[in-house]
VOTIRO-28053 format. One record per atom (N, C-alpha, C, O): residue in one letter; x, z, y. Coordinates in Angstrom, 2 decimals. Layout:
N
A,X,Z,Y
...
END
This chain:
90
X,104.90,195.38,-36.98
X,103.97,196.34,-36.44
X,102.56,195.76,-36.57
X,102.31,194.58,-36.35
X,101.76,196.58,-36.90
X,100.33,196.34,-37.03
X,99.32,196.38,-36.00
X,99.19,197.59,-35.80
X,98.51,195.76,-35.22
X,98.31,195.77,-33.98
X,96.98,194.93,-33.92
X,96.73,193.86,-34.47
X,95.94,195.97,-32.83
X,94.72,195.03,-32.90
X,94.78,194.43,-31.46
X,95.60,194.80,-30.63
X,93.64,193.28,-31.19
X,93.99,192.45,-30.19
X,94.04,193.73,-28.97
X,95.04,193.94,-28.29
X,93.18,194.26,-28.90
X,92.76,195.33,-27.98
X,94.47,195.59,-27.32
X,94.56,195.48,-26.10
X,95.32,195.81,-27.85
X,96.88,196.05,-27.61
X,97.60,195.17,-27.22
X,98.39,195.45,-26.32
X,97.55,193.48,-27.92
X,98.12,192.57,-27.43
X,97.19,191.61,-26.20
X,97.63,190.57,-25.70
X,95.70,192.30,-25.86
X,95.10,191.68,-24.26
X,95.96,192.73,-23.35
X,96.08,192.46,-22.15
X,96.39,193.57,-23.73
X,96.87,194.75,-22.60
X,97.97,194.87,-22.18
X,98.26,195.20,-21.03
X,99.06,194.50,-23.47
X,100.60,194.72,-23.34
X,101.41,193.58,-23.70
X,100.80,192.97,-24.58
X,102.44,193.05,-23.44
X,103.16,192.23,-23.29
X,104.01,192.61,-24.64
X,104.21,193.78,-24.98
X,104.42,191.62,-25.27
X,105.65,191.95,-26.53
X,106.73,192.97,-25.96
X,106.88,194.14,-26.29
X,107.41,192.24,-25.07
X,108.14,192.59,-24.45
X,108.25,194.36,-24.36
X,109.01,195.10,-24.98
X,107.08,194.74,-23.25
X,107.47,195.69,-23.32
X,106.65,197.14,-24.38
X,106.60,198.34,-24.14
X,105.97,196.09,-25.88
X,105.79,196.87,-26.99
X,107.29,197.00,-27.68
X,107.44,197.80,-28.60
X,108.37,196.22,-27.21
X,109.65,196.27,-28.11
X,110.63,197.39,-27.13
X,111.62,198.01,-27.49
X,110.14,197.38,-26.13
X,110.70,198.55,-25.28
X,110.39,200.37,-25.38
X,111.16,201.32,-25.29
X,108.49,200.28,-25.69
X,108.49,201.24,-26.35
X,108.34,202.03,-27.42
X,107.95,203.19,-27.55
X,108.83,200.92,-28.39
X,109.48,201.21,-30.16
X,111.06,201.54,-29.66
X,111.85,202.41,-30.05
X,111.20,200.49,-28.65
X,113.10,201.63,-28.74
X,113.09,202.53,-28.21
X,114.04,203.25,-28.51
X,112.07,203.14,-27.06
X,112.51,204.23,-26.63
X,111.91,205.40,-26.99
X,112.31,206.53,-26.71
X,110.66,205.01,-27.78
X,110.26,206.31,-29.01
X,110.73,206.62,-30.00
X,110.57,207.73,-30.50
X,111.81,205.17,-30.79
X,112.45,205.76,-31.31
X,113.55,206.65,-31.76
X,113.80,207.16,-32.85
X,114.20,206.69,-30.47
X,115.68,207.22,-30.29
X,114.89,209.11,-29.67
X,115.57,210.12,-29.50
X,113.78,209.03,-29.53
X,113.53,210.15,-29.50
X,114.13,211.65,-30.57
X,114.33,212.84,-30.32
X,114.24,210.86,-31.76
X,114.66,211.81,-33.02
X,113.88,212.14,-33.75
X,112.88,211.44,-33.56
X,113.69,212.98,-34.69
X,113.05,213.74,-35.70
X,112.93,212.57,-37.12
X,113.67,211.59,-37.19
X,112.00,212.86,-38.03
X,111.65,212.29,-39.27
X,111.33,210.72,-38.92
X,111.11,210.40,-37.76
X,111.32,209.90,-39.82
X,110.17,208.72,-39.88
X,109.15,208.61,-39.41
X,108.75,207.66,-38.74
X,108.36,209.97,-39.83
X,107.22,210.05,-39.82
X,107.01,210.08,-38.20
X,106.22,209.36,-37.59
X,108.03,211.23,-37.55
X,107.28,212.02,-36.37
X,107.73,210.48,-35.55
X,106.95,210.14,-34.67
X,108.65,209.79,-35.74
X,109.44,209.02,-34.72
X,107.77,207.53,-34.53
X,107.13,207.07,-33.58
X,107.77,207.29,-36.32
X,106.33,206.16,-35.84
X,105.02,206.63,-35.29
X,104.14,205.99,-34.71
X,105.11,207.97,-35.63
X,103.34,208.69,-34.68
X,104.09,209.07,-33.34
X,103.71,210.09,-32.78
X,105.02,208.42,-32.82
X,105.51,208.70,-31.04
X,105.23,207.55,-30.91
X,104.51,207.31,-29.94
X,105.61,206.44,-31.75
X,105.45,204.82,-31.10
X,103.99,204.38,-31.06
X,103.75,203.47,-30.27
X,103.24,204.72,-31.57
X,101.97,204.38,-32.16
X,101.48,205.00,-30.71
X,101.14,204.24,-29.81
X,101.48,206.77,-30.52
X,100.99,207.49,-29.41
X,100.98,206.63,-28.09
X,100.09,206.16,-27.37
X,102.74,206.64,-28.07
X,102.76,205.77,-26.62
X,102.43,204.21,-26.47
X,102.28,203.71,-25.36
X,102.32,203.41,-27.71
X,101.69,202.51,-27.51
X,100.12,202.45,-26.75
X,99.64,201.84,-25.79
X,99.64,203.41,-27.72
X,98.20,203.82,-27.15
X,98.16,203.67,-25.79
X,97.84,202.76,-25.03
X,98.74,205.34,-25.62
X,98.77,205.69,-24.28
X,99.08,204.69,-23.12
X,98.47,204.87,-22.06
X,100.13,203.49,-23.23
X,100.70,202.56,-22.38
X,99.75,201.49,-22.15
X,99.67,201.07,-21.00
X,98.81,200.84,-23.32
X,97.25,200.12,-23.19
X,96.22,200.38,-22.50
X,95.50,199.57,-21.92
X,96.12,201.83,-22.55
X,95.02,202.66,-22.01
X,95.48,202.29,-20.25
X,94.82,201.79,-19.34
X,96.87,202.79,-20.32
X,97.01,202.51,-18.88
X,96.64,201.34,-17.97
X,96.07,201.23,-16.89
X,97.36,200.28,-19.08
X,97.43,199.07,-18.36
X,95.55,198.41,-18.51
X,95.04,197.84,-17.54
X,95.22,198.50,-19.06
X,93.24,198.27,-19.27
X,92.93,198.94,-17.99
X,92.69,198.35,-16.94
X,92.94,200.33,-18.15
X,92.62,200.53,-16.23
X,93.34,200.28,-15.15
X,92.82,200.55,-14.07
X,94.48,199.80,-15.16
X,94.81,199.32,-14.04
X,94.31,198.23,-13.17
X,94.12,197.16,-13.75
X,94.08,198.28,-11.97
X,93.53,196.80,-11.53
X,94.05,195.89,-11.22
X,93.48,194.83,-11.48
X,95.31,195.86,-10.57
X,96.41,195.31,-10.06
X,97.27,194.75,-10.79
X,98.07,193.95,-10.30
X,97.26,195.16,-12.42
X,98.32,194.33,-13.34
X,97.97,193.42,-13.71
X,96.77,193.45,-13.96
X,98.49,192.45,-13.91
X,97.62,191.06,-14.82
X,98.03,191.11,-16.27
X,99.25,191.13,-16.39
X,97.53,191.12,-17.12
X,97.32,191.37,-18.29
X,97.70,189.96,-19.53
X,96.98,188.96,-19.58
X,98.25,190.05,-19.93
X,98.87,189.20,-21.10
X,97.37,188.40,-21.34
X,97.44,187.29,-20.80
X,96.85,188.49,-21.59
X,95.28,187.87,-21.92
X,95.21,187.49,-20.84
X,95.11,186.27,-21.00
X,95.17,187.74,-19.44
X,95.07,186.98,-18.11
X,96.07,185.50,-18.16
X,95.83,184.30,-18.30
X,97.28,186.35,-17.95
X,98.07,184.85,-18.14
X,98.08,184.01,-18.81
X,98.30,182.86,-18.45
X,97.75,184.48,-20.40
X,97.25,183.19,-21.40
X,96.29,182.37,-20.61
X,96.28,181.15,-20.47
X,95.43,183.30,-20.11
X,94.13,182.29,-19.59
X,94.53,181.38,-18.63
X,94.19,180.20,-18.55
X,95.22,181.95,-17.96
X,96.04,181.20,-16.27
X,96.82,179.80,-16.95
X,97.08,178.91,-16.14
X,97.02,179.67,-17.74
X,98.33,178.97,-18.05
X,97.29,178.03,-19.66
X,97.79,177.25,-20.46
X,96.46,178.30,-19.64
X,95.19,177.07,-21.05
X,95.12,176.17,-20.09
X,94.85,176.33,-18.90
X,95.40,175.16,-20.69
X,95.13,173.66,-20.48
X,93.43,173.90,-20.17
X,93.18,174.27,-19.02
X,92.36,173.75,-21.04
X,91.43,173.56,-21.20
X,91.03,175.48,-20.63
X,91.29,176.40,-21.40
X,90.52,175.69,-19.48
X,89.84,177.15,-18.82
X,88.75,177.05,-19.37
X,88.23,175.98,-19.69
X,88.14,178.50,-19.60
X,86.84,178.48,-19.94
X,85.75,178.09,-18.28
X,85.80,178.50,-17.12
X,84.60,176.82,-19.25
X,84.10,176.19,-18.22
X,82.88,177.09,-17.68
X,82.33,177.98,-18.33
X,82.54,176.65,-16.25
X,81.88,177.54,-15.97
X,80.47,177.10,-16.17
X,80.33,175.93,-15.82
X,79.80,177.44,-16.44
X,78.52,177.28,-16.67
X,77.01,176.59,-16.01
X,75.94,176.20,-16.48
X,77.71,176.70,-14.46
X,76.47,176.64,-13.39
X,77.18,175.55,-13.27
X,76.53,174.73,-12.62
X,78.30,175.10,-13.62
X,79.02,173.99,-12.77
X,78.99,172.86,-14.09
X,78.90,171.68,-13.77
X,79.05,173.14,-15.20
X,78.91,172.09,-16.42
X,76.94,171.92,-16.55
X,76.35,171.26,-17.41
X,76.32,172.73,-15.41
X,74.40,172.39,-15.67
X,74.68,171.09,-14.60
X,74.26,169.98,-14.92
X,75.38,171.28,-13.39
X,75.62,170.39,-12.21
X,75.99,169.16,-12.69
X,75.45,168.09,-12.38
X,77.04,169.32,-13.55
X,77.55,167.73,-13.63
X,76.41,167.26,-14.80
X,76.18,166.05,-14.79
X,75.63,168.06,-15.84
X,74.62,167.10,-16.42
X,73.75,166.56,-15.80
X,73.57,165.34,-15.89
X,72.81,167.55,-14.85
X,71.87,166.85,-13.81
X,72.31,165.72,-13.42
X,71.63,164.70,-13.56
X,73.69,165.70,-12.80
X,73.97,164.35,-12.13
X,74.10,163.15,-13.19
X,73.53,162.06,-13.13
X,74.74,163.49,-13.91
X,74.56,162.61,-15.11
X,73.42,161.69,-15.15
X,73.34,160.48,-14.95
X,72.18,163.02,-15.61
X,71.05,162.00,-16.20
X,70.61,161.58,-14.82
X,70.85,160.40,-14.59
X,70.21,162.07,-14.12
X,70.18,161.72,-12.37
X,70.43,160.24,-12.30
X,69.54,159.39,-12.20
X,72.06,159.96,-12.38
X,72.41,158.74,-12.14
X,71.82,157.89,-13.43
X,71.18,156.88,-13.14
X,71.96,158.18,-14.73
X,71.44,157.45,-15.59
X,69.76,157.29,-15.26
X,69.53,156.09,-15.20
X,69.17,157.66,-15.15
X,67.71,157.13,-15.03
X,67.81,156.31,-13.40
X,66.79,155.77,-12.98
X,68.93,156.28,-12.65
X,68.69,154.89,-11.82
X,68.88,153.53,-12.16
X,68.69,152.46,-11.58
X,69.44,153.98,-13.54
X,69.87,152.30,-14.05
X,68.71,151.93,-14.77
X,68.31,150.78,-14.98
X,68.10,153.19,-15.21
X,66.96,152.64,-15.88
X,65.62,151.97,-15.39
X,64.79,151.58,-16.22
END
């Protein structure tokens, strides 16, 4: 399946393999059966992006990186102190 990130920050493999099986047993052509999976893929992203309460595949990656993205006000803090302490030796 062809898929932009936009789909895999939103939805879990898991349950993109849940709704390829259950769009597909829907019936009709090839055609009509992959423009149902594609639809409800959509439709199931859309959901989960506005939801507030779900945590999101892109969340948990983040939860679970060794290395978090650093925060900014807090990597200016530890340089100050840095040179701070370095110019007492000097």
């Amino acid at each position: 399946m062809l898929q932009t990130d936009g789909l895999s920050d939103n939805v879990f493999s898991d349950e993109m393999a849940t709704i390829c099986l259950l769009a597909s047993r829907a019936g009709g052509s090839e055609d009509v059966r992959v423009q149902a999976i594609a639809d409800r893929m959509v439709d199931y992203a859309r959901l989960c992006m506005e939801s507030k309460d779900r945590v999101s595949p892109f969340e948990s990656m983040l939860k679970l990186s060794i290395n978090p993205i650093p925060d900014p006000n807090t990597q200016e803090k530890q340089l100050d102190k840095a040179c701070f302490s370095e110019a007492e030796y000097v």
